[in-house]
N, C-alpha and C positions, 0 to 999 in steps of 0.2 A: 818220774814221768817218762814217757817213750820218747827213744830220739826222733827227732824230726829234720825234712829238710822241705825246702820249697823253691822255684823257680816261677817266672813270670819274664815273658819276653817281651813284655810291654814296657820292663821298666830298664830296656836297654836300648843303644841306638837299634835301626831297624839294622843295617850293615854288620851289625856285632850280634843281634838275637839268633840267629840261627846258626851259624856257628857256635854259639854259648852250650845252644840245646842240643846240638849233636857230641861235643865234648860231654856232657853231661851223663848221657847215654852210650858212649863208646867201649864201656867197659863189657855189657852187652847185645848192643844190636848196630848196625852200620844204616846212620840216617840218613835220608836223600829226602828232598821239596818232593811232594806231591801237587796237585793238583790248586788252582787257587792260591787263595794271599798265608801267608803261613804266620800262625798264633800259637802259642802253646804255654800252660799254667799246669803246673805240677804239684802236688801237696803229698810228703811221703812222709808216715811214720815206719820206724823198724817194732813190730810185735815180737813176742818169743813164739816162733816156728813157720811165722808169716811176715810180708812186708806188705803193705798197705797204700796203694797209690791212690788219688783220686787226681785226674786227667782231663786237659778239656784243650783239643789239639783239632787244627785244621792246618791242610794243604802240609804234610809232614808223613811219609812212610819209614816204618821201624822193619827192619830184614835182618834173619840170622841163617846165611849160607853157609858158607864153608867153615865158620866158626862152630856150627851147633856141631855139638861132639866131641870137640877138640878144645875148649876154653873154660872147663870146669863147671859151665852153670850145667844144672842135672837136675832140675825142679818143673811144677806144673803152675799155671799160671790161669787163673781163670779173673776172665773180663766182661764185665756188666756193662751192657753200652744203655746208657741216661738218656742218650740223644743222640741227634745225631747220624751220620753214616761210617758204618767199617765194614771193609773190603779187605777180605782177604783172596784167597787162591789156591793153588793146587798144591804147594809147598803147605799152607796153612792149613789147607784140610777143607776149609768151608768155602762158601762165594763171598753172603753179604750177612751183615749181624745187624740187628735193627734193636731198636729201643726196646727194654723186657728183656731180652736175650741176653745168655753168658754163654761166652765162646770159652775152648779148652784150650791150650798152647804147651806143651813137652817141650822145652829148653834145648833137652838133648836132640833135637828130631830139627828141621830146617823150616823157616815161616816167612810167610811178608802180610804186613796188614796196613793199608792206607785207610788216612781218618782223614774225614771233611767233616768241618763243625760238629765235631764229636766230643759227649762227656761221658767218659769214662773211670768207673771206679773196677782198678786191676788188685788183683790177690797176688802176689807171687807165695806160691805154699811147699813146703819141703815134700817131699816124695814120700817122708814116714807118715805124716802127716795124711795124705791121701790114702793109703795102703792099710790105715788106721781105719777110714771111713768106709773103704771101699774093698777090700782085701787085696788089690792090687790096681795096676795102671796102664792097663791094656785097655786099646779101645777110646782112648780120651782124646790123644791128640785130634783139637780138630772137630770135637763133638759142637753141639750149640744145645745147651739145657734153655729151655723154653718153659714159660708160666703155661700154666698156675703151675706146675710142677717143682720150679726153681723159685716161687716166690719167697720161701723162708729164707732160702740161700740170698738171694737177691737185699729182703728189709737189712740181714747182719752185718752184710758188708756194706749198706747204706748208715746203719748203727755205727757199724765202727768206723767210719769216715766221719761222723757229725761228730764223735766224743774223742775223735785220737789224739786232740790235742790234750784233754785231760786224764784222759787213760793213765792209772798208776803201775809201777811197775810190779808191783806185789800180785795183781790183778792179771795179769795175762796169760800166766798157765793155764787160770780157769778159763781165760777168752778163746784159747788156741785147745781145750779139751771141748768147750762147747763148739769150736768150729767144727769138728772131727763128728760131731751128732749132725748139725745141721747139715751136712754137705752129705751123709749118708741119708738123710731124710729125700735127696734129689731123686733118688734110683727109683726105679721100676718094684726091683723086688732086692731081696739081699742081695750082697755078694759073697760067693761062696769063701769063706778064707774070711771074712774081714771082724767074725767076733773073736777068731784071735789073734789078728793082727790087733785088734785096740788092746786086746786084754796084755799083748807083748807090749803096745804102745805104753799103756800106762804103768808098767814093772819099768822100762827104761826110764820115763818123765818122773817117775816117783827117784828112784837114784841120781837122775841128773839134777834134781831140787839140792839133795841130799851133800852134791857134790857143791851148786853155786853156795850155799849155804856155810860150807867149809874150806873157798878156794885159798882161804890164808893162811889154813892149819898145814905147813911141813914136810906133815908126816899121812897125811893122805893119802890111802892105795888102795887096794883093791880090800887087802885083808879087814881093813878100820871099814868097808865103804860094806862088807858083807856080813862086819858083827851088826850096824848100826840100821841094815835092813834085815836081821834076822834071814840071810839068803849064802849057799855056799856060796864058795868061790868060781867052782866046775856052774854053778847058776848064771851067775853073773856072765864069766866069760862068754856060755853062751848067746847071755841074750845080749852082747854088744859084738859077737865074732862076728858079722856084716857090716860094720859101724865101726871097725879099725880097733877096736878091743878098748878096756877099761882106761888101762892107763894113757890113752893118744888122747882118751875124748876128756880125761883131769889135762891134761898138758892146753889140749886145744883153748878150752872155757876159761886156763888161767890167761894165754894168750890175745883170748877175744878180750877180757877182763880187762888189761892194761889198753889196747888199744882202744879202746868205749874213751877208756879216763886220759888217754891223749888226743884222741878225736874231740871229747868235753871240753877239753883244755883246762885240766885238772892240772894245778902247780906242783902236785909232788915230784919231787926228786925221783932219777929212775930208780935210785938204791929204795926208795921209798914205797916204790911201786913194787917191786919185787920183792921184797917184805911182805904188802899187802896183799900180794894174792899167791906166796906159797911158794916163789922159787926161792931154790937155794940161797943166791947172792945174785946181784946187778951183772958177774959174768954169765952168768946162765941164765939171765933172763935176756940178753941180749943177744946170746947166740942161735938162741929157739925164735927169738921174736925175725931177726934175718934170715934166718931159714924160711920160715912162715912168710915174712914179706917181704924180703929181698933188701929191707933197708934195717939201722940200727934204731933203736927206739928215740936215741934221743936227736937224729937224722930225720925220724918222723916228726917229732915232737916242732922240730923246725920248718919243715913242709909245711906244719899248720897253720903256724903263727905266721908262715908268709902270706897265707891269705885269708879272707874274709868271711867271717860265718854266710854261709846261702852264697858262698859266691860258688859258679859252677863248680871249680877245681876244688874247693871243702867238699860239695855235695857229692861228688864225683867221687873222692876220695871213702868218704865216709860211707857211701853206696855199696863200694866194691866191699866193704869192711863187712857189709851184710851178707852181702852173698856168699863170702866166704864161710857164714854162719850155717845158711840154710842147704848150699849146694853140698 
């Protein structure tokens, strides 16, 4: 099943909900009251190459100043407004986004958008992912895709908010190759570049299957990863030398790997876990996983168990673990 979190600032005192909800969101964006009484209801699954919000927030502005550029997030973000009023600006690119409409948001680039009585269903999507669709990402920050033109875009990410709780996990490469069609269907006309950026897309998602599929085997490298795709070696390298080369993105996937099953709250031992997806031994799984997040796995493991599935500081936690994924 897909990870999930949710929030709801109804079911906290009022003096504690808004606080709750900017902790929750601080990893990226700096929240301030807007205008009116402030509500906010959150429903997020993690997809493979997207993450999936559905949002229904008043009297709450979300801003990324001096963070955007400097804080790792590097992804596009497109937002379906259901309802409702959103206000952006000059930072954002647009004025006002009205029900029908999906606004565009570049992470790397600076935004502010204030919601009153607004429902919102937000894509956060990785940059390969667009590049796929589109041949590149010029020009987006800031756009507003308008019906009928967006309306295929619009029903899927309505689709996948109605099913994400039962979405299987086996199931969403095909959901995240099918986004890569519909979101290309938005355009005017082609994009120059973009039937081989998908055709690149889909050589790296075919290896990276290849690779989740074998994260406990050892001895997996480059050589095992280019007999079992029938692809040299000089192949492969190329098509991840933008993407930190073959062997960062087996290191990275064994690393997202263990943190999923300590986020889960998975009982295995760490020794157990590093077994399971292919390090060495429990010292080398502990020295990459601090590296990666600044803490020990079984330091993590304790951070969680201190607090409460859906309580801000899990979702907060386990948020950041996504980002890390897509940015």
């Amino acid at each position: 099943m897909s990870e999930r979190f949710s929030f709801n600032s109804d079911a906290l005192p009022r003096e504690e909900a808004f606080q709750a909800y900017a902790l929750l969101y601080n990893n990226g964006s700096d929240v301030t009251r807007g205008e009116g009484e402030f509500r906010a209801e959150v429903r997020a699954w993690r997809l493979e190459g997207l993450l999936l919000f559905e949002r229904r927030l008043s009297g709450v502005v979300h801003s990324r100043g001096a963070r955007a550029g400097t804080d790792g997030f590097d992804h596009i973000v497109l937002s379906l407004v259901l309802s409702g009023r959103v206000t952006g600006g000059q930072a954002s690119g647009f004025g006002e986004a009205v029900a029908g409409e999906i606004y565009v948001t570049d992470t790397s680039r600076p935004s502010r958008t204030a919601f009153e009585s607004a429902h919102v269903l937000t894509a956060s999507v990785s940059k390969e992912i667009i590049e796929a669709a589109r041949g590149g990402i010029a020009g987006l920050h800031g756009r507003i895709l308008k019906p009928p033109r967006n309306l295929m875009l619009a029903d899927y990410l309505q689709s996948l908010a109605r099913n994400g709780d039962a979405i299987e996990t086996e199931a969403q490469p095909g959901l995240s190759r099918a986004f890569i069609h519909v979101l290309a269907s938005v355009e005017d006309k082609g994009v120059r570049g973009s039937e081989a950026r998908r055709g690149e897309y889909l050589r790296r998602d075919a290896v990276e299957r290849m690779i989740i599929e074998n994260l406990g085997d050892a001895c997996l490298s480059v050589a095992t990863l280019s007999r079992g795709m029938g692809m040299s070696r000089s192949a492969l390298y190329r098509l991840f030398e933008d993407y930190g080369g073959v062997a960062r993105l087996i290191q990275k996937r064994r690393l997202d790997g263990v943190r999923q099953a300590l986020d889960n709250r998975e009982p295995a031992q760490v020794a157990d876990l590093a077994r399971t997806f292919g390090f060495t031994d429990e010292a080398q799984l502990s020295r990459l996983f601090r590296e990666a997040y600044e803490v020990s796995p079984q330091a993590y493991r304790e951070e969680v168990a201190a607090s409460r599935p859906d309580d801000p500081v899990d979702s907060r936690r386990r948020w950041a673990g996504w980002m890390g994924e897509l940015s």
